[in-house]
VEXDREN-2710 file (C-alpha; in Angstrom, 1 decimal):
% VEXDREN-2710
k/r/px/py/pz
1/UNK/1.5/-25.6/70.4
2/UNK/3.0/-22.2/70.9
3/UNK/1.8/-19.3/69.0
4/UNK/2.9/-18.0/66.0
5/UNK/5.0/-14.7/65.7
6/UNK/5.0/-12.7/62.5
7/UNK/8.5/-10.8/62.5
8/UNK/8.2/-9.1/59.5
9/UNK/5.0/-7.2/58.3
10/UNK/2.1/-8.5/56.7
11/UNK/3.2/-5.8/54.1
12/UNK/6.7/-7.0/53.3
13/UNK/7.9/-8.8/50.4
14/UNK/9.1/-11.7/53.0
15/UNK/6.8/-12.6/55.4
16/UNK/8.7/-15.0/58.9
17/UNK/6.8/-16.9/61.3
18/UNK/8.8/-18.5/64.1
19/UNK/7.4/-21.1/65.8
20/UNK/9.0/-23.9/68.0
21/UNK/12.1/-23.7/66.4
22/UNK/11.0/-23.7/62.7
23/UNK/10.8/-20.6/61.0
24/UNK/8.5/-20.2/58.0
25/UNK/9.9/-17.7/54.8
26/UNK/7.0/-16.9/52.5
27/UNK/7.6/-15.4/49.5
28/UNK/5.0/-12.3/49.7
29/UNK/4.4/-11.3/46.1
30/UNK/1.1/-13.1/44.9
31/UNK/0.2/-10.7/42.4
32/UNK/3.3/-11.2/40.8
33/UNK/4.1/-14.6/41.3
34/UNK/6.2/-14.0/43.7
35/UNK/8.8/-12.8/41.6
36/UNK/12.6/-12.3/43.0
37/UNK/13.1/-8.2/42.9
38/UNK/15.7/-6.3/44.2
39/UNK/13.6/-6.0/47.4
40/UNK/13.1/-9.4/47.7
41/UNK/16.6/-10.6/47.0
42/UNK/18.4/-8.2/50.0
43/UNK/14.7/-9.4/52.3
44/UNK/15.9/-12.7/51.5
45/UNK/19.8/-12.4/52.3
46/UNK/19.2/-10.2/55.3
47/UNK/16.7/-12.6/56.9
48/UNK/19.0/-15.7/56.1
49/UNK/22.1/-13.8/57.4
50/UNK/20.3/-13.3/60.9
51/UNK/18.7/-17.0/61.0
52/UNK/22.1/-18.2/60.5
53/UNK/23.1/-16.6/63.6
54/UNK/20.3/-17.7/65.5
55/UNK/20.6/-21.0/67.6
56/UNK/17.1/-21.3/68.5
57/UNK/16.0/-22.0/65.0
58/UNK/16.1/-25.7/64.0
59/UNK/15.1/-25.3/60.4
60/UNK/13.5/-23.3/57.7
61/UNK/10.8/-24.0/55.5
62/UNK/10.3/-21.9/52.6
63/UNK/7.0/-20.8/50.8
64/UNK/4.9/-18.6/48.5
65/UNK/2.4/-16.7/48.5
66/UNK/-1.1/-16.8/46.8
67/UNK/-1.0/-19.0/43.6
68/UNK/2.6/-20.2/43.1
69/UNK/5.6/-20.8/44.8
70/UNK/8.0/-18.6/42.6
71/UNK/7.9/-17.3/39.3
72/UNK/11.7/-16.2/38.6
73/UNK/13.8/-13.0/38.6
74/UNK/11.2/-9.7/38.1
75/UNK/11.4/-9.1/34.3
76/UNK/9.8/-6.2/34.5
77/UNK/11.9/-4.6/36.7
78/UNK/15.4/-6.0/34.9
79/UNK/13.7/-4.4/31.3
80/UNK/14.3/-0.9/33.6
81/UNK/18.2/-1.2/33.9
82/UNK/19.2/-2.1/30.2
83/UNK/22.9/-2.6/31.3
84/UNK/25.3/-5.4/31.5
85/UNK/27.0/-4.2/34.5
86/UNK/23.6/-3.7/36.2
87/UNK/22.7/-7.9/35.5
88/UNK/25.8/-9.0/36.7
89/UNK/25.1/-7.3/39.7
90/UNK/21.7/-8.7/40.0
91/UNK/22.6/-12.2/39.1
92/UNK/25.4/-12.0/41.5
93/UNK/23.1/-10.7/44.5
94/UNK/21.2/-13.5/43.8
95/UNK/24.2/-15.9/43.6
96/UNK/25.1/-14.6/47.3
97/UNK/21.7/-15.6/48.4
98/UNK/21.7/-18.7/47.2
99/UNK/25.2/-20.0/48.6
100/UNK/24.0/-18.2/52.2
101/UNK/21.1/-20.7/51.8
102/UNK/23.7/-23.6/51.6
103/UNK/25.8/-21.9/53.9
104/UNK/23.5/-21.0/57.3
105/UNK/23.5/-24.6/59.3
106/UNK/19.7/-25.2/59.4
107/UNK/18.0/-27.1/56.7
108/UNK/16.3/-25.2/54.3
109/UNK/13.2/-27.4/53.0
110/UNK/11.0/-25.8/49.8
111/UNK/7.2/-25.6/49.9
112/UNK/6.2/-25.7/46.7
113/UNK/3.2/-25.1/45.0
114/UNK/2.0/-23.7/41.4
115/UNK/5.1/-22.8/39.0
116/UNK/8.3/-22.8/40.0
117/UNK/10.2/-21.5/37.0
118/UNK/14.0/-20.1/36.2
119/UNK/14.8/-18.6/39.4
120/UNK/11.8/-20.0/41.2
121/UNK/13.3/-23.6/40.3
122/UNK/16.6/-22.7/41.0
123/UNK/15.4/-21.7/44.8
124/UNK/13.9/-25.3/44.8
125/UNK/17.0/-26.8/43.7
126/UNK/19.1/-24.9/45.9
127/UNK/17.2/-26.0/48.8
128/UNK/18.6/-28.8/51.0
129/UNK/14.7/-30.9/51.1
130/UNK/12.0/-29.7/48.8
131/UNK/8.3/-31.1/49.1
132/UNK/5.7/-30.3/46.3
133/UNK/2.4/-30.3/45.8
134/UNK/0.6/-32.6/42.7
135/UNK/-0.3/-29.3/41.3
136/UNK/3.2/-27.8/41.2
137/UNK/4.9/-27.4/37.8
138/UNK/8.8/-26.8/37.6
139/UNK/10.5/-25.1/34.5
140/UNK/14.1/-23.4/33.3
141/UNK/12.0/-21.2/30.8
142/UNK/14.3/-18.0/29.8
143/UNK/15.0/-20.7/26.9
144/UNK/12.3/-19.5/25.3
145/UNK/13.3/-15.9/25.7
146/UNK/16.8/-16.3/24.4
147/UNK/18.3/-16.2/27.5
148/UNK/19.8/-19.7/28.9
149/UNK/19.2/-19.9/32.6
150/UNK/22.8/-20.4/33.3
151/UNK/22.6/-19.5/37.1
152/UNK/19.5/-21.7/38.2
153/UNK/21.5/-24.2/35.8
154/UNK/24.2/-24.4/38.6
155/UNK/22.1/-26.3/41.3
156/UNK/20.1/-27.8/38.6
157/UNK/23.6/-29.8/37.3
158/UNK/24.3/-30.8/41.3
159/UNK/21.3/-32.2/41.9
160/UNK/20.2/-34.1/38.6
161/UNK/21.7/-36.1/36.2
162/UNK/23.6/-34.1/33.5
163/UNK/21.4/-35.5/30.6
164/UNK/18.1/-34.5/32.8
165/UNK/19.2/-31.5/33.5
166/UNK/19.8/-29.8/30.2
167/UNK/16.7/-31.3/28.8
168/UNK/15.1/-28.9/31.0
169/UNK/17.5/-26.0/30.7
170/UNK/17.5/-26.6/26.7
171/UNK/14.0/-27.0/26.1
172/UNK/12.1/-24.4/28.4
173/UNK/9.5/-27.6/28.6
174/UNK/7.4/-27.8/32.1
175/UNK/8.0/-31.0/34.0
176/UNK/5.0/-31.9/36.5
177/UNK/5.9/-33.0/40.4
178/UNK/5.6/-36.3/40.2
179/UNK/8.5/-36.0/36.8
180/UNK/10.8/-33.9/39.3
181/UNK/10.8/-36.4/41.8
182/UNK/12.0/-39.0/39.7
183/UNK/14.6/-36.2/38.3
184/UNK/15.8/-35.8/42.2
185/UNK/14.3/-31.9/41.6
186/UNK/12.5/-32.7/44.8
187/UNK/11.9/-35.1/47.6
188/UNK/8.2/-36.0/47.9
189/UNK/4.8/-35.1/46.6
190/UNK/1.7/-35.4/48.2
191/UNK/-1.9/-33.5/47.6
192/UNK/-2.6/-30.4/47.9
193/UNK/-3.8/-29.9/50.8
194/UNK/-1.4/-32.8/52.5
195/UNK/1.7/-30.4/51.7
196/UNK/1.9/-28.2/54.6
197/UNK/1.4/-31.0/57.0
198/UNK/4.0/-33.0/54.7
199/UNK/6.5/-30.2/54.9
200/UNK/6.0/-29.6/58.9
201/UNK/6.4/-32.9/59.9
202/UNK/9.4/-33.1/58.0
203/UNK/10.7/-29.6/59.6
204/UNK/9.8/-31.1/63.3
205/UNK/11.9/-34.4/62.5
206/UNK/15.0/-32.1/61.8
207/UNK/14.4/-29.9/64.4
208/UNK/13.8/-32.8/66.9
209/UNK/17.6/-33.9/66.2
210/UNK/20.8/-32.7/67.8
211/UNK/21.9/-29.2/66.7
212/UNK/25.4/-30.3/66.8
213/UNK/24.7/-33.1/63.8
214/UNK/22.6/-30.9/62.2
215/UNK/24.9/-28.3/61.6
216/UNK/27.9/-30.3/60.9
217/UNK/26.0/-32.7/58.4
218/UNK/25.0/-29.7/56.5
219/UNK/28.5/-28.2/56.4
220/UNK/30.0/-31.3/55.5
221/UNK/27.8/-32.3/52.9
222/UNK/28.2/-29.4/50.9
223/UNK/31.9/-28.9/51.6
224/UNK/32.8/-32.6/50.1
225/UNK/30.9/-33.1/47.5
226/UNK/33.3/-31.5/44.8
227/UNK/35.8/-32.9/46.4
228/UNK/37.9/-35.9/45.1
229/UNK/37.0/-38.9/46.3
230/UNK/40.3/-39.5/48.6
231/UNK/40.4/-36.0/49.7
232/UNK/36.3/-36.6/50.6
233/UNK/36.9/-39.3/52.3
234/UNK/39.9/-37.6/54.7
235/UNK/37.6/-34.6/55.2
236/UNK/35.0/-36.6/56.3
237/UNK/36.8/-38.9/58.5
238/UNK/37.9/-35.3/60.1
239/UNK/34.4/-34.1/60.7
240/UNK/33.1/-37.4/62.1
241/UNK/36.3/-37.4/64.7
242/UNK/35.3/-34.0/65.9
243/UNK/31.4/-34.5/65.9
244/UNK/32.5/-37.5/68.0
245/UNK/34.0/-35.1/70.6
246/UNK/30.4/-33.4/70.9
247/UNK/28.3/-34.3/74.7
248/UNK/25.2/-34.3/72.5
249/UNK/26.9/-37.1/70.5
250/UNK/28.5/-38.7/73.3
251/UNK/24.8/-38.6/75.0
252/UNK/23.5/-40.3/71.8
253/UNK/25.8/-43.4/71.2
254/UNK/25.6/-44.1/75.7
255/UNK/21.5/-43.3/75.5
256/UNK/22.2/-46.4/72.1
257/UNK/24.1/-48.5/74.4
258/UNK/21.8/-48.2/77.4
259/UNK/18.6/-48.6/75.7
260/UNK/17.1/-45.1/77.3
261/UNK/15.9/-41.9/75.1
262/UNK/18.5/-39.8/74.6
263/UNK/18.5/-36.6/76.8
264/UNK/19.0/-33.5/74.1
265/UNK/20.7/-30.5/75.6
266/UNK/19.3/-28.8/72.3
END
C-alpha cells in the first residue's frame, strides 16, 4: 500500500489524504462538531472544484473529525450577520457545494459517525453512497428552533419517500442508523469500528471500475432522474450509445466474450 499524503494542513478546517486513487475529506472541526462555517463551505467547494478536475482520483470518501460526522451550519457564527441578504448568501454558498458534489464525476461516499443533523444530514443525503456507524444518529433539527430546514429538505425529498421525509423534517425527532437505512438515508451500517474498513472497501470497488462508466453513470443518473419517463428513457439510450463508443467499454464486453480479465487503461 502506498503512503498517505496530507494535502492540506493538519490545521485546516478540511483535512485531504490521497491515496491510490481515493481521496479522504475530513471535516476538521471536532470541537465544534464539525460545523459548516464560512471557512469550511469555500474549503469544501475549492477542494471539490479541483478533485473534479483531477483524473487520478477514483472516488471520495467523506468524514469527520473527533466525535461526529457533522453537526449543521455554524449557528454561532450566522447569530453574527443578523441579515436576510447575508443567509441567502450563505444558504446559497452552501447550495453550490452541494450540487458540485453531485456534479464532479467521482463518487462521493459519507462516513458517518455520531450526529449528523440539518446540514450535517443534508451532506449525507447529498452524497452518492453513505455508510454509518451503529452509533450514528441523523436529524433535520432547526424544527425545533423555528426554522424548517428547507435546503437539507431538498436531497432529503430525492432520496426518501415523501411521507418519511417530512416526518423528519417536521418533527426535529433523531432517527438511529439502522432507521435511516430502512428510510434509504444511507446504504449500510456496520460497527464501529467495521466502518472505515466498510467504507474503503467500498471506495476500492469504485475505484477498481472503468473511469469512463464511472463518470458517465454518475452524470446520467443525476441528469434523468427529474426527467419524464419518455424523455429518460431517450437520454439514456443516448448515453449508453456513446459509452458504447468508449475502448475501456469495448475492452470490457470482448474481455466478457473471451472469458479473460479485462485489461483497464484506467
Amino acid at each position: 500500500m502506498s503512503t498517505s499524503v496530507e494535502n492540506i494542513s493538519v490545521e485546516s478546517v478540511l483535512l485531504r489524504r490521497d491515496e491510490q486513487g481515493i481521496t479522504t475529506l475530513t471535516l476538521n472541526r471536532p470541537n465544534q462538531f464539525n460545523a459548516l462555517s464560512e471557512q469550511m463551505l469555500d474549503a469544501l467547494q475549492a477542494t471539490l472544484d479541483d478533485i473534479g478536475r483531477d483524473d487520478s482520483v477514483r472516488a471520495i470518501i467523506l468524514a469527520g473529525a473527533g466525535k461526529s460526522f457533522c453537526g449543521g451550519h455554524d449557528l454561532k457564527e450566522m447569530r453574527t450577520h443578523p441579515d436576510e441578504e447575508y443567509y441567502r448568501y450563505l444558504f446559497n454558498k452552501c447550495g453550490a457545494m452541494m450540487l458540485t458534489m453531485t456534479q464532479i464525476p467521482q463518487p462521493v461516499i459519507a462516513r458517518v459517525h455520531g450526529i449528523a443533523t440539518a446540514a450535517g444530514c443534508q451532506l449525507v443525503a447529498n452524497a452518492d453512497l453513505a455508510v454509518a456507524s451503529t452509533d450514528a444518529t441523523f436529524a433535520t433539527s432547526g424544527i425545533n428552533l423555528g426554522l424548517f430546514c428547507s435546503t437539507p429538505g431538498v436531497p432529503l425529498s430525492r432520496n426518501m419517500l415523501r411521507k418519511h421525509a417530512m416526518e423528519m423534517l417536521l418533527t426535529g425527532e433523531f432517527v438511529s442508523a439502522e432507521r435511516a437505512a430502512k428510510l434509504g438515508l444511507v446504504n449500510r451500517v456496520v460497527e464501529p469500528d467495521l466502518l472505515d474498513n466498510q467504507v474503503m472497501t467500498m471506495a476500492q470497488h469504485i475505484a477498481e471500475r472503468p473511469a469512463v462508466a464511472v463518470r458517465t453513470g454518475k452524470q446520467m443518473f443525476y441528469k434523468q432522474i427529474d426527467k419524464e419517463l419518455k424523455e429518460a428513457y431517450e437520454f439514456a439510450a443516448d448515453v449508453m450509445a456513446r459509452n458504447m463508443m468508449a475502448s475501456d467499454t469495448t475492452e470490457g464486453i470482448d474481455a466478457f466474450i473471451d472469458k479473460r480479465e479485462p485489461a483497464w487503461k484506467k
